[in-house]
C-alpha positions in Angstrom: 129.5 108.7 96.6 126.9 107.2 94.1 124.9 103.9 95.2 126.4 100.8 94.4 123.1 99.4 92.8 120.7 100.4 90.7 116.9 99.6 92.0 114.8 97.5 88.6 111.5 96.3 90.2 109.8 95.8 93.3 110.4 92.2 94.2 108.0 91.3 97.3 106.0 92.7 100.0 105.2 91.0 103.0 101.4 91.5 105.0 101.0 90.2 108.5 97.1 88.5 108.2 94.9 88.0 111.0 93.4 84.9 108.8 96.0 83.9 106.4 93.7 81.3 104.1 91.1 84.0 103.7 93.9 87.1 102.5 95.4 84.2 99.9 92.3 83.1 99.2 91.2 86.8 98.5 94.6 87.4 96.2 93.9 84.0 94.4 90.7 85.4 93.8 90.4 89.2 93.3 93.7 89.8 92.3 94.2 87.3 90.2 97.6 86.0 91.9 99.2 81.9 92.2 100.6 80.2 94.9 104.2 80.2 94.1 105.2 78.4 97.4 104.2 77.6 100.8 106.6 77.5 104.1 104.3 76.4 106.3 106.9 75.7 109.4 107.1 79.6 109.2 103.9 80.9 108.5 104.3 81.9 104.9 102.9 81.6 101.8 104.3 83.4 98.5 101.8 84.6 96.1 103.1 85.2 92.7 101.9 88.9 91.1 103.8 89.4 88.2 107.3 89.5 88.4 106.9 90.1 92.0 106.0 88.5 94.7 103.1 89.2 97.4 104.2 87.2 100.6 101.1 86.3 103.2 102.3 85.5 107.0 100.1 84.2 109.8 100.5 87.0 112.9 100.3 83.8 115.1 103.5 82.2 113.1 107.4 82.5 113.8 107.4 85.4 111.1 104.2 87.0 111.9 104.9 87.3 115.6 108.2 89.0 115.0 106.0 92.3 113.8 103.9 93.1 116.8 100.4 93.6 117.4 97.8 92.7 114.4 97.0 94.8 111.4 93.7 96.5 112.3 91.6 99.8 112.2 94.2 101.8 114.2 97.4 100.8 112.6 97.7 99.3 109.5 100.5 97.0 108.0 101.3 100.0 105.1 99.3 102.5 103.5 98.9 101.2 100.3 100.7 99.0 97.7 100.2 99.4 93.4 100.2 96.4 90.9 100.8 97.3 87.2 98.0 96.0 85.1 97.0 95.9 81.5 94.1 96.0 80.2 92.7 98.8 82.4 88.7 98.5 81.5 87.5 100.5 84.9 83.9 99.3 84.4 85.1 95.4 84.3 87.6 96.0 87.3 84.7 97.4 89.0 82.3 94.4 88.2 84.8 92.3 89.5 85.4 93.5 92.6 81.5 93.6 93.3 81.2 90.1 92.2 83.9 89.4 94.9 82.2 91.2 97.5 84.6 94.3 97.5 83.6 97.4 97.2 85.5 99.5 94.7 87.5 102.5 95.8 88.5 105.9 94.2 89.4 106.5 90.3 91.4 109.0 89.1 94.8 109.6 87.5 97.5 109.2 89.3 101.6 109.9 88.9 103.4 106.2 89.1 106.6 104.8 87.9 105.4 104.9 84.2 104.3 108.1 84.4 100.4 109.8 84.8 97.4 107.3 84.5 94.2 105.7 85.6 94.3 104.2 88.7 91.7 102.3 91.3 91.3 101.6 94.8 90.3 99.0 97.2 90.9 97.4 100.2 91.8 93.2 100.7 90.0 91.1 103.5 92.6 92.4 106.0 91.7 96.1 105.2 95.2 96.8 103.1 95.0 99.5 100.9 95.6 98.1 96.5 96.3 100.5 93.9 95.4 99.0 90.3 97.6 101.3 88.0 96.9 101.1 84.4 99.3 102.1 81.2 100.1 105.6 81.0 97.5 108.1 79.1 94.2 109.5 79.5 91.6 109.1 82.4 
């Protein structure tokens, strides 16, 4: 029997955040995301990346507490998400994540959804792992 859906995009991921304001203030920020919409009476607030979504909940709120202990050194909240970007300029990304304070990760080329190409690393404010993929081609 086939699958009754076909999958088109990633639509959100959700990180638990020991300090909520400074995580969406580091996506505002570095990543370059908005605030699409805040439910505070939950702990949540929806960043928009793309076409997707990047949802930040408080560990302390009514969503956060459902997912155990915090995010830390030991156990993380996921290994590692990617984001789609265009242009990739590797020596601009880099600046600004050292303007930012964060220290740029690996390069290389990578398999992703669109096939082989550059790709970065670096960690967010609560230590989760953000692929920056660029258009397929040549590292």
């Amino acid at each position: 029997m086939s699958v009754p859906f076909a999958i088109r995009a990633l639509d959100h991921i959700v990180l638990r955040a020991r300090d909520q304001d400074a995580l969406v203030q580091f996506y505002l920020d570095v990543v370059g995301c908005s605030v699409e919409k805040r439910q505070d009476a939950i702990g949540l607030v929806q960043l928009r990346a793309g076409s997707s979504l990047i949802d930040i909940v408080s560990i302390d709120g009514k969503l956060g507490r459902l997912g155990g202990a915090a995010p830390g050194a030991e156990g993380r909240n996921l290994d590692h998400f990617c984001l789609r970007i265009e242009p990739f300029d590797l020596e601009a990304l880099r600046a600004h994540l050292r303007l930012h304070g964060v220290t740029p990760g690996e390069y290389g080329s990578r398999y992703g959804a669109e096939g082989e190409g550059p790709s970065l690393y670096f960690s967010d404010s609560e230590g989760n792992m953000i692929e920056l993929k660029g258009p397929p081609g040549a590292v």
